[in-house]
C-alpha positions, 0 to 999 in steps of 0.5 A: 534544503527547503522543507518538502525536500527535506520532509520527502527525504525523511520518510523515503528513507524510513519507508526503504527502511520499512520497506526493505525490512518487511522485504526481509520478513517475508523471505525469513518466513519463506526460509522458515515456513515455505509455500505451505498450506500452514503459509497459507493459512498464516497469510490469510490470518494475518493480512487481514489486519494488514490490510485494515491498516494498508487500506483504512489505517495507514492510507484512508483513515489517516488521509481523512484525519489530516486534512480535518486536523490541518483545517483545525489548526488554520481554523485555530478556534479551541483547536486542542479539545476539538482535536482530542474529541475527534481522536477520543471518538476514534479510539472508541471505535478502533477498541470496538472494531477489535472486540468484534474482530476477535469474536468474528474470527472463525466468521472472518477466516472461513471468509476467506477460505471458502473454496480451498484445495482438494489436497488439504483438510478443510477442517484441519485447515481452518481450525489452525486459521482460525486460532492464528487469526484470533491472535492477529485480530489484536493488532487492529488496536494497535494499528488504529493507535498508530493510524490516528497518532500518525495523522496528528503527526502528519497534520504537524508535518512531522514524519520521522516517527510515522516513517521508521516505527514499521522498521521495528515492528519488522524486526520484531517479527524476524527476530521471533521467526527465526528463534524457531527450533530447526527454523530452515530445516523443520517440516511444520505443518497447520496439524502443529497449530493448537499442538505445538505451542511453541509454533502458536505463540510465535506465529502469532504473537511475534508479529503482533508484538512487533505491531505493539512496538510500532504504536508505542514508538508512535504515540511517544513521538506524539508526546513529543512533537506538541499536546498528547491526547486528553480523552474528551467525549463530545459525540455531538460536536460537529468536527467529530459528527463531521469525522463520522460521516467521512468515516462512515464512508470510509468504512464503506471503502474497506468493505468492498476491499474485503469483498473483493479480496475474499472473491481474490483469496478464494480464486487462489484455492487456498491450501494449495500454495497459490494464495502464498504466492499471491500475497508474496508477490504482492510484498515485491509489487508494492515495495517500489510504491512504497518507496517512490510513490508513499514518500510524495503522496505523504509530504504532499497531503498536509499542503494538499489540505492546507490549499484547499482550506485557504482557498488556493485553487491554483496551488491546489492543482500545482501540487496535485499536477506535480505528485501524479507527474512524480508518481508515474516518473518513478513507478513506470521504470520500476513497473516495466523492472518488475515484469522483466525481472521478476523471475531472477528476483525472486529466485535470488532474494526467496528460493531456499530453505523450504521456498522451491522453485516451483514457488518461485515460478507461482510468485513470479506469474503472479507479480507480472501480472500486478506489475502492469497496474503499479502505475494505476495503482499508486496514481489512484491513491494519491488522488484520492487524497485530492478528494480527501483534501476536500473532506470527501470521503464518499466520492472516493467510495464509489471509486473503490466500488467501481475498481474492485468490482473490475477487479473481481470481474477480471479475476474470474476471467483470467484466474482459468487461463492464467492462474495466479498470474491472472489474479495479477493482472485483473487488479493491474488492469482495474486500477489502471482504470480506476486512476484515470477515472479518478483523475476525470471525476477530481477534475470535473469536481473539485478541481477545474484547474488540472490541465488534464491535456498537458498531463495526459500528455507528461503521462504519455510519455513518461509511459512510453518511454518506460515501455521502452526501457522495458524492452531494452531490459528484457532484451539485455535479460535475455542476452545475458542469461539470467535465469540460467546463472548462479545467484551473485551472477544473477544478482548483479545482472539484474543490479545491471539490467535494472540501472541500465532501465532507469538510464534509458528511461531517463533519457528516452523520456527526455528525447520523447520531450525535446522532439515528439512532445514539446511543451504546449503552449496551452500550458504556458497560457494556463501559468500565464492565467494563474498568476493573474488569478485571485489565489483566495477565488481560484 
């Protein structure tokens, strides 16, 4: 089995691990808690943190650490110390975010809660946000841990620890959920938070505990790979003053991210509901990037990295040629999937204990509409690793800038007539957009040997057929009643409807390419040209 296989292996199966768990979590907080305005709050606290990991931490920060990381290690001069300067300046920085985290969370809540529902009480509301919030702002640190070990780990491709620790931290946060009192039963409203300290130092400090548990796993698995971090203050060394312009940048990214999600969170009225159904729907929406999409862009950044840093052009644009045509081979079936099935989906795996069907039918509006982008969404970020590969954080910025300001755009079109759903389809849209703009702008410059014709082709018709697929899907849907049957009928149609998706995208995408599309023979010469090129030239 050859080292990518094998490495691709280890982290899908720890992301479906995580994956699956977090899943889990969110239906036992369903169960416990329901669409509430006390959810609402919740998830507005906590996702704050999440997403500094999801969008710096977990994928910006860490696909800028490792290609620093695997230069260093080609480099080979003083790598260590080099090593445990950048890591030492970047811890700084992470204790730093924390502090000011905590202090700003009555700032950073009523951010996000600026336009609530007329049903809740405003002051009621953000006070219960604002004590949550300040419990949930610790995880930054231990996100920022987890973060900078996992990039060290991956510049060592070394995957299992970064791939499996979330799995504890999810279980960890199911576990204090369900040691509620009355946990499916209870009525729990935001007038207990600040009352019930039962209620409050369960809500807010299970889920940072189990954020804790993840970082120490980490950063064991650090110590065990090679050299564990030595803290060395050299601010003026030119990797670490490198780090910090990328990093600068790279902070710049977050930033439109919060801003657009502010304008998001609001436009949901938070305090009605919708803002849970939001964020429920987005747990479904990337749980298929997570676990057909992460596996690849993670396993491939490492090799992405080490190609630029040793000069191959061509094997630069094979792999990044070959992780967009894998990326779209997978998302766009479970794409098409997802907006078909979401209903039954979500009824089976969510409608009980305090989770209704009225719930059910905002989270579904709301994961078709984001269901159409999660092709745009993980190609995007995939290829902003090409730029990373390339130590070019700034690009990718003004990406991120373009595609959130779409997205806000969209939203405040679409929220009026379509609601939650509209909300969906404004980010499905804009990162729709933003992946082909992304791939034209890596391409004219970075890597002028992307065969942008050959893949537009691959991607016209992996996308056709699973438009397809899809229509294959909701017809078999419709034929056999799912939204009208009981939960283990409905479960195995969509087990059914959902197999019979993936086989006929596989075989359509296979007709589309032996009859409509056969291989152009402008590919043939492009590896024809590249086998004859100076690999160290490109």
């Amino acid at each position: 089995m050859s080292g990518l296989v094998r490495s691709n292996l280890v982290v899908a199966s720890g992301t479906l691990a995580s994956r699956v768990t977090g899943l889990l979590r969110v239906i036992v907080f369903a169960y416990v808690i329901g669409q509430t305005a006390l959810a609402d709050a919740y998830k507005l606290a906590n996702e704050t943190p999440n997403i500094v990991y999801d969008l710096l931490i977990g994928g910006v920060l860490s696909a800028t650490l490792v290609p620093v990381f695997t230069s260093l290690s080609v480099d080979g001069r003083d790598t260590r110390r080099r090593v445990d300067a950048i890591v030492t300046t970047a811890m700084t920085a992470v204790i730093a975010l924390t502090i000011i985290a905590v202090i700003a969370a009555p700032f950073i809540f009523r951010l996000y809660s600026i336009t609530l529902s007329p049903e809740v009480d405003a002051d009621a509301f953000r006070s219960a946000g604002t004590t949550l919030a300040r419990l949930f702002l610790i995880q930054i640190l231990f996100y920022g841990l987890t973060g900078i070990m996992n990039a060290l780990l991956h510049a060592r491709e070394r995957f299992l620890a970064a791939a499996w620790s979330p799995v504890l931290a999810n279980l960890v946060v199911i576990a204090s959920l369900l040691s509620l009192p009355g946990a499916g039963s209870a009525d729990r409203s935001i007038a207990d938070i600040g009352v019930d300290s039962r209620l409050t130092w369960t809500l807010g400090l299970g889920a940072t505990a189990g954020i804790a548990v993840m970082a120490i796993v980490v950063a064991i698995a650090v110590a065990r790979s090679g050299p564990f971090w030595r803290p060395v203050w050299a601010p003026r060394d030119p990797d670490v003053r490198k780090v910090m312009t990328m990093g600068g940048w790279t902070f710049g990214f977050v930033i439109a991210n919060q801003i657009a999600l502010a304008v998001v969170r609001n436009l949901a009225e938070p305090g009605s509901a919708l803002a849970s159904a939001y964020f429920d729907a987005f747990t479904f929406f990337v749980l298929p990037h997570g676990l057909l999409a992460v596996s690849i862009a993670t396993t491939l950044q490492p090799r992405l990295a080490r190609a630029v840093a040793t000069g191959d052009r061509v094997g630069l644009a094979g792999q990044l040629t070959g992780g967009i045509r894998a990326i779209v081979a997978v998302t766009a079936p479970a794409g098409a999937m997802l907006i078909v099935l979401a209903a039954p989906l979500i009824r089976v795996l969510m409608e009980r204990g305090r989770f209704d069907a009225e719930d059910t039918a905002n989270t579904a509006d709301a994961l078709r509409g984001l269901a159409v982008g999660l092709v745009g969404f993980s190609v995007f970020l995939f290829v902003l690793r090409g730029f990373y590969a390339h130590h070019d954080t700034r690009t990718p910025f003004w990406l991120n800038v373009i595609e959130n300001g779409l997205n806000v755009a969209l939203a405040f079109m679409l929220v009026g007539p379509l609601g939650v759903g509209g909300l969906g389809v404004a980010l499905g849209i804009a990162y729709l957009v933003a992946a082909v703009l992304a791939v034209i702008v890596l391409h004219r410059r970075w890597v002028s040997e992307l065969e942008l014709r050959s893949l537009t082709h691959e991607v016209a018709r992996l996308l056709g057929s699973a438009i397809v697929a899809g229509l294959i899907m909701a017809a078999l849907a419709a034929a056999i009643h799912l939204d009208d049957r009981s939960t283990v009928w409905t479960a195995a149609g969509i087990a059914a409807t959902a197999a019979v998706g993936a086989i006929a995208h596989w075989a359509i995408s296979n007709l589309f390419q032996s009859v409509t599309m056969p291989r152009p023979a402008a590919i043939r010469d492009f590896v024809s040209r590249a086998t004859r090129r100076d690999r160290l030239g490109g």
